[in-house]
KOLLUMVO-37499 format. One record per residue (C-alpha): residue number from 1; residue in three letters; z, y negated, x negated. Coordinates in pm, 1 decimal, padded with zeros to 6 digits, always signed. Example, Ala and Ser with C-alpha at 12.3 -4.5 7.8 and 13.67 -1.06 7.14 Angstrom:
2
+------+-------+----------+----------+----------+
| numi | vexmi |        w |        v |        u |
+------+-------+----------+----------+----------+
|    1 |   ALA | +00780.0 | +00450.0 | -01230.0 |
|    2 |   SER | +00714.0 | +00106.0 | -01367.0 |
+------+-------+----------+----------+----------+
% end
This chain:
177
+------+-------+----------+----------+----------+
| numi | vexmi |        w |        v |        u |
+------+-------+----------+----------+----------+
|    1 |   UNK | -05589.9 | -00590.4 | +03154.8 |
|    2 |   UNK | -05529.5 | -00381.9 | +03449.7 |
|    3 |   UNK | -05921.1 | -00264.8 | +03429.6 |
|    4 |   UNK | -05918.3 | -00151.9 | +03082.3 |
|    5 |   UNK | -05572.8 | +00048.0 | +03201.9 |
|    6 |   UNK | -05745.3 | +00236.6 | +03460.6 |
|    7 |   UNK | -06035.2 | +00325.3 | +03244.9 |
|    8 |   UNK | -05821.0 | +00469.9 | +02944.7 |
|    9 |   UNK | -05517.3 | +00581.7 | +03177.2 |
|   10 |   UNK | -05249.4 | +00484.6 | +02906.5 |
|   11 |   UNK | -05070.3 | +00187.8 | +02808.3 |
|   12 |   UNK | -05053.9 | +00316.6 | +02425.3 |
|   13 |   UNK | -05249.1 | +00061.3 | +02269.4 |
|   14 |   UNK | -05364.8 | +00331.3 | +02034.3 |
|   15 |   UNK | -05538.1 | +00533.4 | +02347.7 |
|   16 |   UNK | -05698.5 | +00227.1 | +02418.3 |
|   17 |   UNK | -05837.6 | +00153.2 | +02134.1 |
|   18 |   UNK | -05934.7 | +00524.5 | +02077.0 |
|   19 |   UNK | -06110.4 | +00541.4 | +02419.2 |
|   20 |   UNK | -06348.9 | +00292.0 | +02309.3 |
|   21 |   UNK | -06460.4 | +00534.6 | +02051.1 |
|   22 |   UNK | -06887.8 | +00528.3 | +02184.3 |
|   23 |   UNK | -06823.2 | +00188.9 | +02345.6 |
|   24 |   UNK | -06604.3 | -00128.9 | +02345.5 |
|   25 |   UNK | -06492.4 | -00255.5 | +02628.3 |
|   26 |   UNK | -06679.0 | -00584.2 | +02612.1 |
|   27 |   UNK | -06966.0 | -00465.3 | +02721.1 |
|   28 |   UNK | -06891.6 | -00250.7 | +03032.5 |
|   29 |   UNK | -06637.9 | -00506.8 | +03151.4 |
|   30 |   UNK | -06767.6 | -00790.9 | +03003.2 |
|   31 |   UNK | -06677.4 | -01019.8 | +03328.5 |
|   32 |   UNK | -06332.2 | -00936.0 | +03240.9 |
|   33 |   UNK | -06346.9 | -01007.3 | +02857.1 |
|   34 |   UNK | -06476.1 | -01356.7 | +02971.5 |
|   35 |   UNK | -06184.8 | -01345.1 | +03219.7 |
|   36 |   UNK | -05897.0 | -01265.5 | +02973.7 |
|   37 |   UNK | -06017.9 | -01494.1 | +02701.0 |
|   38 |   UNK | -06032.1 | -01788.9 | +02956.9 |
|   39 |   UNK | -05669.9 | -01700.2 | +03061.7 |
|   40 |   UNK | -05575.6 | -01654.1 | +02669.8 |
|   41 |   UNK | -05676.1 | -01999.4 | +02599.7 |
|   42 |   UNK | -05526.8 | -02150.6 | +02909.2 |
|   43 |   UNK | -05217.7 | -01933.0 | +02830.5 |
|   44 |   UNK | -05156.5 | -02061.2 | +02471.2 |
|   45 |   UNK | -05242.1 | -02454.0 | +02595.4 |
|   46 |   UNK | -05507.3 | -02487.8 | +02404.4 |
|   47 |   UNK | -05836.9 | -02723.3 | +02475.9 |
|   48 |   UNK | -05948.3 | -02712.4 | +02742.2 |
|   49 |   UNK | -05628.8 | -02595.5 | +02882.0 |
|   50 |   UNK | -05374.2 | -02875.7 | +02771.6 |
|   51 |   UNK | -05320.0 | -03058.8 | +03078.4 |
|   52 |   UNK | -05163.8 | -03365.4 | +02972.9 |
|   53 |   UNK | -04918.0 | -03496.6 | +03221.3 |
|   54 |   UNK | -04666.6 | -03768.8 | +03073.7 |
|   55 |   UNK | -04741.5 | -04042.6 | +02915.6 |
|   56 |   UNK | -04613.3 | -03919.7 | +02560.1 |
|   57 |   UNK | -04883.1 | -03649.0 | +02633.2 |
|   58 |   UNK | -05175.1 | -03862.9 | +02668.8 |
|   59 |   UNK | -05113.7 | -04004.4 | +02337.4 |
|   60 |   UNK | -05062.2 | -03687.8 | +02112.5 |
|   61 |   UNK | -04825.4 | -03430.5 | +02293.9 |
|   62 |   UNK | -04549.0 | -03292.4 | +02075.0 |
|   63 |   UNK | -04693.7 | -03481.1 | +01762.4 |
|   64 |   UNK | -04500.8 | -03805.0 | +01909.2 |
|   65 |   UNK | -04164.8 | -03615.9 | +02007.4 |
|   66 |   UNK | -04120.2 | -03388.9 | +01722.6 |
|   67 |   UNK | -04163.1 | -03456.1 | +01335.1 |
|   68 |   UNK | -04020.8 | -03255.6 | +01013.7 |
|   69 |   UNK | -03902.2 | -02888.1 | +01066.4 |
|   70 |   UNK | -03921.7 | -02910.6 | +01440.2 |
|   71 |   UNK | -04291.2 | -02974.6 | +01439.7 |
|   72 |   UNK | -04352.1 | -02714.2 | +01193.2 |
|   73 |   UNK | -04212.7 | -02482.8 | +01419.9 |
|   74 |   UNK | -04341.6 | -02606.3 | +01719.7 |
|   75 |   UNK | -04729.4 | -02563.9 | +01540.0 |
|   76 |   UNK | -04637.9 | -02214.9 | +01380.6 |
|   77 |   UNK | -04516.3 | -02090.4 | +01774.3 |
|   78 |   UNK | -04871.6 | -02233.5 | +01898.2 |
|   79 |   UNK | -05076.3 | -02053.4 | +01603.3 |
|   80 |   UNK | -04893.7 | -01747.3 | +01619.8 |
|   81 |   UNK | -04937.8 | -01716.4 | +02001.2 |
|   82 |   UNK | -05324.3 | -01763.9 | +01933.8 |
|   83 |   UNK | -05296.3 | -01493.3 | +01622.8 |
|   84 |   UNK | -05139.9 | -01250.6 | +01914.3 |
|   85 |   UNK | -05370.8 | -01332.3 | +02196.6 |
|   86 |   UNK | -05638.5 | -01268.0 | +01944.9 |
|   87 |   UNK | -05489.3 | -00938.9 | +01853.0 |
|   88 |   UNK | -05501.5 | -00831.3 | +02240.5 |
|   89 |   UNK | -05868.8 | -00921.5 | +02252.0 |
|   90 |   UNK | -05957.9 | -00712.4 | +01985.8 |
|   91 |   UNK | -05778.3 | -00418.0 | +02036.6 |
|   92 |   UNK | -05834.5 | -00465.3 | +02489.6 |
|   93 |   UNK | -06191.6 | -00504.4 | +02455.3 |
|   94 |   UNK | -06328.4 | -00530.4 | +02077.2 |
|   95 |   UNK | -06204.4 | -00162.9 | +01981.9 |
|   96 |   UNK | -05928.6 | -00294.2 | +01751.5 |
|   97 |   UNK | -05973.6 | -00131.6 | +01444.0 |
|   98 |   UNK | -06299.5 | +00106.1 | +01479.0 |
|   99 |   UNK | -06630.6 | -00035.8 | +01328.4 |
|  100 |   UNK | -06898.1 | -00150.9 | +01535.9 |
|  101 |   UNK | -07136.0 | +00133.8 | +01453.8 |
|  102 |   UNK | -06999.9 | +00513.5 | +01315.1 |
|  103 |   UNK | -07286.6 | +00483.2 | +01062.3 |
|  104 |   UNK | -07229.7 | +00477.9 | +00658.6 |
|  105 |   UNK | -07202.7 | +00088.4 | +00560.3 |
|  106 |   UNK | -06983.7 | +00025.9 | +00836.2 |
|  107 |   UNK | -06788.5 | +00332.2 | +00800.4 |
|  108 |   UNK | -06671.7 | +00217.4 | +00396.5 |
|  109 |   UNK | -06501.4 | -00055.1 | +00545.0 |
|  110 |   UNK | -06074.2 | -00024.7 | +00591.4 |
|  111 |   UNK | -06000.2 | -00000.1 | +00973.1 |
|  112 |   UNK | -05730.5 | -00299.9 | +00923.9 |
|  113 |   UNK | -05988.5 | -00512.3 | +00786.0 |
|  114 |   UNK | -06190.4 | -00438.1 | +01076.1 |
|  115 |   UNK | -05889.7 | -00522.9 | +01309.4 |
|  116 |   UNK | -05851.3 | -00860.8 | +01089.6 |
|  117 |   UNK | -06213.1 | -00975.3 | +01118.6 |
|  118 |   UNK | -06225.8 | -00932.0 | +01484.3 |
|  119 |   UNK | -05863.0 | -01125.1 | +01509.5 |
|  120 |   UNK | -06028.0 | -01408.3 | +01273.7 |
|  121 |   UNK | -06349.9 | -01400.2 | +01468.0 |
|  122 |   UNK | -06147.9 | -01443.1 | +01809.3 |
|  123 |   UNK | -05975.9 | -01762.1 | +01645.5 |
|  124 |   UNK | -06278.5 | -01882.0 | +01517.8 |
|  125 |   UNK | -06397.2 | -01878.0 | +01882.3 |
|  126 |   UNK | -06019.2 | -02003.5 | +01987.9 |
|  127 |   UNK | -06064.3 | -02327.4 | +01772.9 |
|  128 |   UNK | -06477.2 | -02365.4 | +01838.7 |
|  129 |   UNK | -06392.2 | -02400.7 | +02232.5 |
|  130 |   UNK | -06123.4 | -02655.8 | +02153.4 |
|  131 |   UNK | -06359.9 | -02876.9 | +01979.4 |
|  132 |   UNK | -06659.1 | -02840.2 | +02256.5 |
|  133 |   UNK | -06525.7 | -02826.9 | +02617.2 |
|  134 |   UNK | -06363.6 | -03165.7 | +02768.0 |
|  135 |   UNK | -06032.8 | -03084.7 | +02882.1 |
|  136 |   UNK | -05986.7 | -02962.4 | +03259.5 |
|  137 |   UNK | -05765.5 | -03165.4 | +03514.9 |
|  138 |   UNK | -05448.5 | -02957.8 | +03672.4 |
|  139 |   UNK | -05630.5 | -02934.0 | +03967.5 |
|  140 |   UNK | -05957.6 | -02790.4 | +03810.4 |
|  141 |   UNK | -05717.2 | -02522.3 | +03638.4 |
|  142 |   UNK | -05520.4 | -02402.4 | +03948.8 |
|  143 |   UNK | -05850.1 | -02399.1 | +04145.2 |
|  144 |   UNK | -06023.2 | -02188.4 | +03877.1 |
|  145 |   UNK | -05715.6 | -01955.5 | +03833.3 |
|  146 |   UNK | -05653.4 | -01892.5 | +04187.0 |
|  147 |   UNK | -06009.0 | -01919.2 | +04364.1 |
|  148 |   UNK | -06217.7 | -01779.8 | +04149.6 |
|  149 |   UNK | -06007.8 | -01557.1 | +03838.1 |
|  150 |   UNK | -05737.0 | -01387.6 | +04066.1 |
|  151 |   UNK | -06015.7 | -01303.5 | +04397.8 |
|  152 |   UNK | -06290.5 | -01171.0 | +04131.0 |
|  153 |   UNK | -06043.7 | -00992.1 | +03940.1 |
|  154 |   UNK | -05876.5 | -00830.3 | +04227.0 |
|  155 |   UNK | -06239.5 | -00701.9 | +04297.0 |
|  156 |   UNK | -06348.7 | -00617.3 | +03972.9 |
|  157 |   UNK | -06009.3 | -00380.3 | +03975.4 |
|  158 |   UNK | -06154.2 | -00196.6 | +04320.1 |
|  159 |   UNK | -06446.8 | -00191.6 | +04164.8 |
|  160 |   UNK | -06369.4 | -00025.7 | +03849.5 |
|  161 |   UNK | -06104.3 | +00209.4 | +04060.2 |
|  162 |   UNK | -06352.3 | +00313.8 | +04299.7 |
|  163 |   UNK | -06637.4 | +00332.9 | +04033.4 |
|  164 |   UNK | -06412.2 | +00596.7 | +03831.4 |
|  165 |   UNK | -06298.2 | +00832.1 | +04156.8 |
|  166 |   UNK | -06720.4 | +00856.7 | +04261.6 |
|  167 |   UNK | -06773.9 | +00947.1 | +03896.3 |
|  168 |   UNK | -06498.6 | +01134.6 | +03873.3 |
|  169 |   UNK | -06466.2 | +00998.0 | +03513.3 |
|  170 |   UNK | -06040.5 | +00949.7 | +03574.3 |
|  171 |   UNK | -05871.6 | +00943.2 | +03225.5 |
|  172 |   UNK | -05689.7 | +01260.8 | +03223.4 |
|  173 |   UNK | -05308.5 | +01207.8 | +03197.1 |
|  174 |   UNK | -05118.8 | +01206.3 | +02865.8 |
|  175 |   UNK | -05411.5 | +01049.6 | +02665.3 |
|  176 |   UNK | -05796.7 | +00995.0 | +02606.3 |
|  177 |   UNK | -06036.2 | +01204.6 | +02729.5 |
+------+-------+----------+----------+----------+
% end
């Protein structure tokens, strides 16, 4: 996230989303879209990214300890976690609600349609990876968050810092550029 701050020089969501008016984000930083989706789906515990630890776990996870109301709950919290992290992918690096191209056919379409497809193509993805990658070991998840994620990001951020002052292409203060 802190990549796509230093390119647009906001936090409004709506400057970042207006800065990738010519391109998305996804391309440029596309090491860091793979980055932040990996953490979204280890952040919302989904497959891979379940580490089972108890024996309850192994079997089904929640589906053995909670039943009724409480599970409904429990599985509306875990979708609408993935409906969120799916909104932050889209608007961080998709362009949230501007069309892919600035040309007629894609131009008749709403803007929060656009925003909706891209959050229902990111849980399409969401659910796809859950049903093709084995799940990871704790081990295999601290590993790949701390020796590989947090040193590549760190570097990426440099990168992308000292990119921007050689170019001179700093975000101007109080907006886009």
């Amino acid at each position: 996230i802190v990549s796509v701050l230093l390119a647009v020089g906001s936090l409004n969501l709506n400057d970042i989303v207006l800065a990738q008016r010519h391109v998305w984000f996804c391309l440029p930083m596309f090491p860091m879209f793979i980055v932040f989706f990996i953490s979204a789906l280890a952040e919302t515990n989904r497959a891979p990214f379940d580490l089972p630890e108890g024996e309850s776990e192994l079997v089904a996870g929640f589906f053995v300890e909670y039943s009724s109301l409480a599970f409904g709950l429990f599985f509306l919290g875990e979708y609408a976690n993935m409906i969120l992290m799916s909104a932050m992918v889209s608007i961080l690096f998709l362009g949230g609600w501007m069309p892919p191209l600035g040309i007629a056919p894609f131009t008749w379409v709403p803007a929060p349609l656009w925003l909706i497809c891209k959050i229902l193509f990111c849980l399409f993805v969401f659910i796809w990876v859950r049903a093709t990658f084995p799940r990871y070991r704790y081990d295999q998840l601290m590993r790949l968050g701390w020796k590989v994620f947090l040193p590549f990001s760190l570097l990426w951020m440099i990168g992308t810092a000292g990119f921007l002052m050689a170019t001179g292409l700093l975000p101007q203060a109080g907006g886009v550029n």
